[in-house]
N, C-alpha and C positions, 0 to 999 in steps of 0.2 A: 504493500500500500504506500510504501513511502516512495521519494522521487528528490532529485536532486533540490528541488525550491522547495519543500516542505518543512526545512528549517529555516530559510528566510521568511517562512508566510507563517510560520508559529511565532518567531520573533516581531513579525507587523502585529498579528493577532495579541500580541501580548501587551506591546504600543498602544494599540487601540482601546484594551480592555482597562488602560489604569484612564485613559480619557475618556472612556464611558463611566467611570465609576466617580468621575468629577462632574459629570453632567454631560457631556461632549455629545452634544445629539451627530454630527460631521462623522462622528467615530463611530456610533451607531449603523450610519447609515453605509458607510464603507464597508462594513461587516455582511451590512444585510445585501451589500452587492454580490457582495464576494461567494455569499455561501447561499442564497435566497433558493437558487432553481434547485441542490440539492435538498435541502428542509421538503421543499413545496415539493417533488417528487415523492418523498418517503411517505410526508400527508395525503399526500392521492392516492398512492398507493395504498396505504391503511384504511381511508375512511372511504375511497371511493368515490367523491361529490367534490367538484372544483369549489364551490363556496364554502364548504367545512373546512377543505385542505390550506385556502386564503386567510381563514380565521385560525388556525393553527400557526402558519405559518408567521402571523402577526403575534400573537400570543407567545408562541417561542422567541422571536426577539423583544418582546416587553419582559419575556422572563430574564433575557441574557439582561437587561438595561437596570432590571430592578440586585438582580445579582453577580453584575460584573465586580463589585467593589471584596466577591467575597471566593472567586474563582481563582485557581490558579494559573497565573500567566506562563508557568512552566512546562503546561500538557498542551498537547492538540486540544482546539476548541472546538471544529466540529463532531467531535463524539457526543462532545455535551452537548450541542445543541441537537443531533439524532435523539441522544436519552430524552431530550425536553418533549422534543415533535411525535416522538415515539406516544412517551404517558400521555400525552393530550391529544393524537391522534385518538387512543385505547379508549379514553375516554368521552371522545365524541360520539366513537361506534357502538358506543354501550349509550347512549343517551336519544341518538340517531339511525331511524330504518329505512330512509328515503335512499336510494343507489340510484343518483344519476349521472354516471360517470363511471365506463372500466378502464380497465388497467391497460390501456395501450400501448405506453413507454412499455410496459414489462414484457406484453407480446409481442413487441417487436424484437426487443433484444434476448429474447428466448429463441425468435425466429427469425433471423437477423438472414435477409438475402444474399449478404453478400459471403455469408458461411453455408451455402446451400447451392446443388449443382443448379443448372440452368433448369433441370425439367421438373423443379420444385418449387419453383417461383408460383407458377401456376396456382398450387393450395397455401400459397400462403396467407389470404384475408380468410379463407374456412381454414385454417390452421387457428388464424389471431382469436378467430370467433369460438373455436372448441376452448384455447386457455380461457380466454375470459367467461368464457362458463363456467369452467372448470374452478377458475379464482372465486368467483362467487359463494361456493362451498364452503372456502376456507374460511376461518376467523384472523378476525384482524393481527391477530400474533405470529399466526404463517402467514400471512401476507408482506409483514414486513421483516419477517426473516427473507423471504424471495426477495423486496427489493433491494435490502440491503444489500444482500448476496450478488444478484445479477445485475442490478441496475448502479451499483455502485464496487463490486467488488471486495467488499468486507471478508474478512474470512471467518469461519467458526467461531475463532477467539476473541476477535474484536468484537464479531456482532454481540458475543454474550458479555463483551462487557458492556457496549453502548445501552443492549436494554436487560443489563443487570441481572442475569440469569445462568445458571449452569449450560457450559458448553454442551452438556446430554442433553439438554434441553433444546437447543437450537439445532444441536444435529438433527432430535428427533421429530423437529416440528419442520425441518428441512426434504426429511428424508420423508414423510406422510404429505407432504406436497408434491414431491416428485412423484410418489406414485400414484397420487391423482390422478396428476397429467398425464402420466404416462396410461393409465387403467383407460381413461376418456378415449386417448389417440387411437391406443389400440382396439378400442372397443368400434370405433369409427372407420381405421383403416384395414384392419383385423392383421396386424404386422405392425413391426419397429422400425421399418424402413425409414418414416417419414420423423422418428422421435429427433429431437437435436441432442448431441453427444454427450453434451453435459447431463442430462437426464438417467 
């Protein structure tokens, strides 16, 4: 997960968070540049509904604003903010049963064209349409185990630290979403042919 600029952007992020904790709305706002589209990915992904995932999405930088004076500027800051969007994601889908909104981002990079021979393009929108049925099953805790996983790349260990849970745990809420999808596909194409690798 890490990359060559990951410790100059922990060092900004760290910059940023003693002038947020003075009041710094500028520093605020550079934050919410910087990391907005993944937050607001994991929320759509969890709750399902672009207006829930908009209100999360604000609600986790009002949480970073009212608790930067008490964070440590030595960690990576997007995990905490995942852990933020994550419980208030959890918590919107337990309050909220309106779904208007799937998980697109996710079935695309599940089923990403340009990982697939040419004569598979073809099922790719009735492929997008079996996941997001298939998603629909799930509870919001496998859902954002999968986007963390595929739509951002977390691993096992990170993911269970971001939403505070044993690593068994995210395997196995990992591993009963693969076979969801995989049970659906096959159920539909009556073969693995068409599964994508990682599955």
């Amino acid at each position: 997960m890490t990359d060559s600029g990951d410790l100059d952007e922990s060092s900004q992020d760290a910059g940023l968070l003693v002038r947020i904790a003075h009041g710094d709305l500028v520093a605020l706002e550079q934050l919410f540049a910087r990391y907005q589209r993944q937050i607001f990915q994991l929320a759509l992904g969890v709750t399902r509904d672009i207006e829930t995932a908009e209100e999360v999405l604000q609600d986790t930088f009002y949480r970073l604003y009212t608790h930067a004076a008490k964070l440590d500027g030595s960690l990576p800051l997007l995990p905490w903010l995942y852990r933020v969007a994550a419980n208030l994601s959890y918590n919107q889908s337990r309050r909220r049963s309106r779904l208007s909104e799937s998980l697109h981002a996710l079935a695309e990079r599940l089923f990403d064209p340009a990982r697939r021979s040419p004569e598979h393009i073809a099922e790719h929108h009735e492929l997008q349409s079996i996941i997001r049925a298939t998603l629909e099953e799930l509870t919001p805790n496998h859902r954002a185990v999968l986007v963390l996983h595929y739509l951002h790349d977390y691993s096992i260990t990170e993911i269970a630290s971001i939403l505070d849970c044993p690593e068994g745990t995210v395997k196995s809420r990992l591993h009963h979403a693969r076979k969801l999808l995989k049970e659906r596909l096959q159920q539909r194409y009556g073969g693995s042919t068409l599964l994508p690798d990682q599955l």
